[in-house]
C-alpha positions, -999 to 999 in steps of 0.1 A, spaced: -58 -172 101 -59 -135 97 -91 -121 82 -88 -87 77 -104 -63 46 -67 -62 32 -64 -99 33 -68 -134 51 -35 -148 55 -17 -176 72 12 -198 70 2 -218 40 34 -241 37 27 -274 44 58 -271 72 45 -246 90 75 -229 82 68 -190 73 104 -191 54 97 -227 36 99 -220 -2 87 -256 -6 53 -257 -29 31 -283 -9 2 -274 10 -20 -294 33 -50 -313 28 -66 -291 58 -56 -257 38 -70 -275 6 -105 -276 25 -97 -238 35 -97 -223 -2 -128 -247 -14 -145 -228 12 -133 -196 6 -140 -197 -31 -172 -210 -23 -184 -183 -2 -169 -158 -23 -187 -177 -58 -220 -173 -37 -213 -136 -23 -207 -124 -63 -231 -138 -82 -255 -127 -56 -241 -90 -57 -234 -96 -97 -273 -108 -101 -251 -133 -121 -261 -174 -120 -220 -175 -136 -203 -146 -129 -172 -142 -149 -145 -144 -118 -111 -134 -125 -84 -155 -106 -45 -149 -102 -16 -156 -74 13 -138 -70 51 -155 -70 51 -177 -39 54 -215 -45 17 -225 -23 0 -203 -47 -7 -230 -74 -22 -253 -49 -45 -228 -38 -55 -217 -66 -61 -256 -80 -80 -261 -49 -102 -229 -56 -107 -235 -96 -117 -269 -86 -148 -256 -62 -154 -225 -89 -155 -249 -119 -184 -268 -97 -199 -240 -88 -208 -223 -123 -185 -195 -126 -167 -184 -158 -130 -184 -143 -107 -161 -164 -75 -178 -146 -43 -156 -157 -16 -179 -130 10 -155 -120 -6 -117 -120 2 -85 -99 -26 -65 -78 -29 -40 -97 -33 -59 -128 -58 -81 -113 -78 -57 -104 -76 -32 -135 -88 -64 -156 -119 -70 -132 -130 -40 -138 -146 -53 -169 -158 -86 -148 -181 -95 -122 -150 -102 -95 -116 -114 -86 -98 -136 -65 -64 -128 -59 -40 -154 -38 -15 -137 -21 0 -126 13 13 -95 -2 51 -83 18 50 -111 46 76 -144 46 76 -165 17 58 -189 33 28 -167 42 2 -170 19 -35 -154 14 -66 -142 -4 -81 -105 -15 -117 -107 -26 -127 -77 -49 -158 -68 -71 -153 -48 -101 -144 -10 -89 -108 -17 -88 -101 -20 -56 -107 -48 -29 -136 -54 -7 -144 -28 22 -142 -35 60 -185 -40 60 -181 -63 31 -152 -83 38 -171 -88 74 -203 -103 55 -173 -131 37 -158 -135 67 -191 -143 85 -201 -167 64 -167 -185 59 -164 -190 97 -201 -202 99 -194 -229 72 -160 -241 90 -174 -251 120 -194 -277 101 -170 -305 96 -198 -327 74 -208 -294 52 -170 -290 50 -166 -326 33 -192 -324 12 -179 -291 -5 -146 -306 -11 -162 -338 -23 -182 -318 -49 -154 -298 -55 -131 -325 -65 -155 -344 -85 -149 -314 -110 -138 -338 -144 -104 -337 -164 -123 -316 -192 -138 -293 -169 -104 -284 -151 -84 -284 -183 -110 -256 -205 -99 -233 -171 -62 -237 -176 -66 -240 -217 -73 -200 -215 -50 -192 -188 -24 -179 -216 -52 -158 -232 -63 -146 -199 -33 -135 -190 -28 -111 -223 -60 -96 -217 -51 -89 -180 -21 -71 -193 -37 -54 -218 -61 -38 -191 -35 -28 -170 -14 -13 -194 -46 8 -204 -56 15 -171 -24 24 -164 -18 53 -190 -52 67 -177 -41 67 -138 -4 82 -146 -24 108 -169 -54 115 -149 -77 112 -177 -91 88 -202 -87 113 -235 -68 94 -260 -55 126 -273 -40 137 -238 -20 111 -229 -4 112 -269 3 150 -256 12 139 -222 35 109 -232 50 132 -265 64 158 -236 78 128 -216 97 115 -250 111 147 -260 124 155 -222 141 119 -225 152 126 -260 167 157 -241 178 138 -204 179 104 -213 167 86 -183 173 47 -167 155 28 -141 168 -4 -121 140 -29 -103 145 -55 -79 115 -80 -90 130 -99 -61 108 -133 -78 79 -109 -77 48 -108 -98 55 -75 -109 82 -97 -131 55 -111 -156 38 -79 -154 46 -51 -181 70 -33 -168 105 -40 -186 81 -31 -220 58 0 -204 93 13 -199 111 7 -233 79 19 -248 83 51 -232 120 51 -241 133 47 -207 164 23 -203 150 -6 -180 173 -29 -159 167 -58 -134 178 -81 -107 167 -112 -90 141 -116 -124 132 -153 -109 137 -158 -75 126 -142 -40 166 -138 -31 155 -118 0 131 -106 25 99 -96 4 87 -60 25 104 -34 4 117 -12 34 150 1 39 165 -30 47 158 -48 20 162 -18 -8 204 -20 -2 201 -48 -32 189 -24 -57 213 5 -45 241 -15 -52 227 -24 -82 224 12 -96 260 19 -83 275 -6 -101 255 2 -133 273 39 -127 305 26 -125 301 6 -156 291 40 -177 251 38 -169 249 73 -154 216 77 -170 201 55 -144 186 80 -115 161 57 -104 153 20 -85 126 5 -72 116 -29 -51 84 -42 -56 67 -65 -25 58 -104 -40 23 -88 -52 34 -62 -70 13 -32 -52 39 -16 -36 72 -4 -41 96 22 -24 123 37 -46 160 45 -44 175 74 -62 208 85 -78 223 119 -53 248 132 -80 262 158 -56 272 128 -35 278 100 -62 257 78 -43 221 56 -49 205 67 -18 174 49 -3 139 67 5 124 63 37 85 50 29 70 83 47 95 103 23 85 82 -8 43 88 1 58 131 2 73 132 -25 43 112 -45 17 135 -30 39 168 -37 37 154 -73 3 143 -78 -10 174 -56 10 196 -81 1 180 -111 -38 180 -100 -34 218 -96 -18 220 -129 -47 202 -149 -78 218 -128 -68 246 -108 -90 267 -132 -116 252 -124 -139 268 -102 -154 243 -81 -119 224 -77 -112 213 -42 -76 195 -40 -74 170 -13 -55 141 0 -66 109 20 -40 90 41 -41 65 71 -32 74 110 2 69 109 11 93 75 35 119 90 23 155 97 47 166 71 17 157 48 -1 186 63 27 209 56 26 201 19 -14 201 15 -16 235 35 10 255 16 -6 240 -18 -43 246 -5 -54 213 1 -73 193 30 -59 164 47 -83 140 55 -73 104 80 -81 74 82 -79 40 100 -47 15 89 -58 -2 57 -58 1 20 -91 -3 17 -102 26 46 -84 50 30 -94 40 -4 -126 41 10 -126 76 30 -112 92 -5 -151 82 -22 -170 93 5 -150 131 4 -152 128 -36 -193 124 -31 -186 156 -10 -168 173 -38 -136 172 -32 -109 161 -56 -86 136 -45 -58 127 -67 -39 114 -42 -40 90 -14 -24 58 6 -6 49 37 23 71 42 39 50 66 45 24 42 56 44 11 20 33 -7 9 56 -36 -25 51 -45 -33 75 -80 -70 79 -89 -90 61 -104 -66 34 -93 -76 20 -60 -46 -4 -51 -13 10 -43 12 8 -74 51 14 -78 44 23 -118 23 52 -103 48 62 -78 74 62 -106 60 82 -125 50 107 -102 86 113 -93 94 113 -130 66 145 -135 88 165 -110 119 161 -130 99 164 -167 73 194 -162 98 223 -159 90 256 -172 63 267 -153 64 231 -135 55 212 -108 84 218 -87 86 255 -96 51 258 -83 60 242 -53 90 263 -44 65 292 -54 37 284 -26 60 271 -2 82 300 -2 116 284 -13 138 295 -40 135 272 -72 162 269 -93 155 256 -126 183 229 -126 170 210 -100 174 176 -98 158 153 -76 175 155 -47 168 191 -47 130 185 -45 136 159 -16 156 185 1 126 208 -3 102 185 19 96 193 47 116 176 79 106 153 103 115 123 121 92 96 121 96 60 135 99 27 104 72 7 99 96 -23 99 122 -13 125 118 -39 158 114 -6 179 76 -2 160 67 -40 167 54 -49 199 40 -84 217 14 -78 240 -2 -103 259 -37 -83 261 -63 -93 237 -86 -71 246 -75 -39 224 -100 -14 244 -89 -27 280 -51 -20 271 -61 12 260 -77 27 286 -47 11 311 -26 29 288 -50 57 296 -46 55 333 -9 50 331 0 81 303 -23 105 319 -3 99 354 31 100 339 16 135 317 15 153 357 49 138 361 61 148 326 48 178 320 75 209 330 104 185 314 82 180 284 78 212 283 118 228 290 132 196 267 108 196 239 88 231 242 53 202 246 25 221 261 -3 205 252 -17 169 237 -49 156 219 -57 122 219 -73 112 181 -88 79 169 -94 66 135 -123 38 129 -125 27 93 -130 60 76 -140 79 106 -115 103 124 -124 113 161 -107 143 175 -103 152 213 -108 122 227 -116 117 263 -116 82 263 -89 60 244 -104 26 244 -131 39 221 -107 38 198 -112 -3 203 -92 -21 174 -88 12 160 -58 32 156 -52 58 184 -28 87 183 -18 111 215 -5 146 192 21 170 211 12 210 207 34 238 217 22 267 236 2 284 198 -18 247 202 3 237 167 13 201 163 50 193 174 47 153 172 22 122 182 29 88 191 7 62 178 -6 24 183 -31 -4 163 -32 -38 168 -20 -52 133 -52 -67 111 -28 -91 92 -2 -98 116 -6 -110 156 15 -79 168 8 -45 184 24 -16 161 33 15 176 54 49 160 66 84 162 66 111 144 84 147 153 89 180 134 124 184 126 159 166 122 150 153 160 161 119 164 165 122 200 129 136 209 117 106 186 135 81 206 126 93 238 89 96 230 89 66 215 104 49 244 80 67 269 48 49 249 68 15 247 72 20 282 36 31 292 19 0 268 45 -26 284 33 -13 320 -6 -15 309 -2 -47 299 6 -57 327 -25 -45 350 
């Protein structure tokens, strides 16, 4: 089992079969959740000061997730705690309603194979437990599993939970669930918004309806058998007088990460609703089985065609937004400092945007929850951050959200195309130096971003098996064996790509280390070797972390320019250097 800060997850299906869509769990993973809601009961109510803290408990779509969460209402109900159990939920509602609670539990292996499943522990800021925190859980949860009589006698407690106990928890589940979505849609207005002022979001939302009044404006989703399908998107839409249409409302048809791969079903979705007179529709999105993330298509109307977003071009065009929009509310302001957090792996084009708008870039380790993280600790320093996630997987985390959310990412995109005279996108063009013309449409703003060629996050070529445990011994082979191929390298590095120089970077948790002598400090820790031309500026970096939810080795690259070839080449080079330290 995977127990990472962004989840523990493991193949739940009683099979053992990550694709089986068959309910059943086993007895063994029955004992697994008791113990894990146990823990996590005794870790909040200490935290909470709370003898029953009021625990808020959902699962996303896949078929385990009712068994786990049986199992784990059976230990809570034992326990003491006030369970507000709302069954089928997305993250982000989750945690918007626990932000009136004491905690949540949330059941769910967020993109991975249907048979995956998992659990997020939160408290009530919104977001889910830290690295340090998570660590304490995780500590304890190992400690009690590796005593098979204390392990018995918590199930046997558990399931001597009565018929009346069980059934008040499930009796409220309907209610529990309307609250949950009542939170989130309030919590929502204020994160698309930036600000809790009733009377601003009336103005805000009153500009949106007259541009649609204007422009009307269609969206397609993929639910794909998602959470997000209970959740209130078809209404937050027709609310806002946006025409809404879907697919795949009930069942996981496909794979479940929303990359490239799998966004093709909502493309041809929004081509056939064009050829059928819907030319209104401009936008699509897929949401992942937990609702937190999606990555969007778009309708190119000087080609005709839906056209899918990379993830690293979604995150841009999100931050260009939200970066623009944060200027446009509090660029007055005289102790405003506009920043933006991402992980590692975010491309460099990131930088490009943030330095011709006047904001700081500030990295962090892989994880929702490091970068969530690092963005408090620069707002403490003053800094306002809008804006953060992990570009490489398209994630758009809007303050004061603190969970990535396809809603947000929407509507971001939709802020570009609404907020014209003296816009968003005019602004842009302005301080980038790029001619605006004022009947853009989105493709024009994508065309606007700055280039670059960065490795998939779910392409095989960024997925590696290693046989090397040990995370800081690989690195410093891989060390040994770069810095010897670097003398080979250098002049044809140098002739082919105009490479000069390189700087070796690390990122632990929310701490980013810069000219790094020795790699395998970086330890499970994402490390990054960045490419400078002869003026020391950044041309490209290739970059590694052992997954924390997955047992494989990811690695990526990321070049300035249309320059497929320099990416595959460099890409190959640290495939071939990792494969060769491996090997010592």
């Amino acid at each position: 089992m995977i127990l990472s800060a962004s989840g523990w997850r493991k193949v739940f299906a009683a099979s053992g079969d990550e694709k089986d869509k068959r309910p059943e769990i086993t007895e063994t993973d029955r004992s697994i959740a008791v113990i894990a809601a146990d823990v996590f009961f005794d870790y909040i109510s200490k935290t909470s000061g709370q003898d029953s803290p009021v625990i808020a408990l959902g699962i996303d779509a896949r078929p385990t997730g009712p068994a786990i969460a049986d199992a784990m209402i059976h230990s809570l109900v034992k326990k003491g705690a006030i369970i507000q159990y709302s069954a089928v939920t997305s993250a982000p509602e989750i945690m918007a309603y626990a932000k009136k609670l004491d905690g949540f539990i949330y059941i769910s292996a967020s993109h991975n194979p249907v048979g995956h499943n998992g659990i997020k522990f939160g408290t009530n800021d919104g977001g889910v437990l830290c690295g340090a925190e998570n660590a304490k859980l995780v500590e304890d949860f190992l400690a009690r599993l590796s005593d098979d009589a204390g392990v018995a006698e918590a199930v046997k407690k558990a399931y001597s939970a009565t018929t009346s106990e069980l059934k008040a928890v499930y009796d409220v589940k309907d209610s529990s669930k309307h609250n949950a979505l009542a939170a989130y849609k309030n919590f929502i207005n204020e994160t698309i918004t930036g600000t809790e002022n009733k009377e601003y979001q009336t103005d805000f939302f009153g500009m949106l309806d007259t541009f649609i009044a204007e422009k009307p404006l269609g969206v397609v989703c993929d639910f794909n058998g998602s959470s997000r399908y209970q959740c209130i998107d078809r209404d937050y839409f027709k609310e806002r007088h946006i025409n809404f249409y879907s697919i795949n409302d009930f069942e996981i048809a496909h794979e479940i990460i929303p990359e490239a791969e799998n966004l093709v079903h909502v493309a041809a979705e929004m081509e056939r609703l064009h050829k059928e007179g819907y030319n209104e529709v401009v936008l699509g999105y897929m949401p992942d089985c937990d609702g937190d993330r999606g990555n969007i298509v778009y309708w190119d109307e000087k080609s005709g065609k839906a056209v899918i977003l990379k993830a690293q071009e979604v995150f841009s065009l999100s931050v260009l937004a939200e970066l623009t929009y944060s200027i446009w509310q509090h660029g007055d302001e005289k102790d405003f400092k506009p920043a933006v957090a991402v992980n590692c792996p975010t491309s460099m084009r990131i930088e490009e945007i943030a330095n011709a708008l006047g904001a700081e870039v500030f990295r962090a380790e892989v994880g929702e929850a490091n970068v969530v993280n690092l963005a408090r600790e620069k707002r403490e320093q003053g800094y306002t951050i809008r804006i953060l996630g992990e570009g490489s997987n398209g994630g758009t985390i809007t303050y004061p959200a603190a969970v990535r959310d396809p809603l947000n990412t929407i509507f971001a995109l939709l802020k570009l195309l609404m907020m014209r005279e003296s816009g968003l996108y005019e602004m842009w063009c302005t301080k980038s130096g790029q001619k605006y013309n004022p009947d853009f449409t989105l493709a024009d703003v994508i065309a606007s971003l700055p280039v670059y060629t960065t490795t998939g996050v779910s392409e095989p070529r960024a997925v590696l098996k290693v046989k090397t445990t040990d995370h800081t011994k690989l690195k410093a082979a891989f060390q040994k064996a770069f810095e010897a191929d670097w003398k080979k390298k250098a002049s044809e590095l140098k002739k082919k790509y105009g490479i000069e120089f390189w700087e070796a970077v690390i990122t632990n948790g929310t701490k980013e280390t810069r000219e790094v002598k020795d790699f395998s400090t970086s330890g499970k820790g994402g490390l990054k070797v960045l490419f400078k031309d002869k003026d020391s500026k950044p041309l490209a970096f290739i970059w590694m972390r052992g997954s924390g939810t997955e047992p494989v080795f990811r690695i990526m690259c990321d070049v300035k320019g249309n320059k497929p070839d320099m990416e595959k080449a460099l890409l190959e080079w640290e495939t071939e250097l990792i494969k060769k330290a491996d090997n010592v």
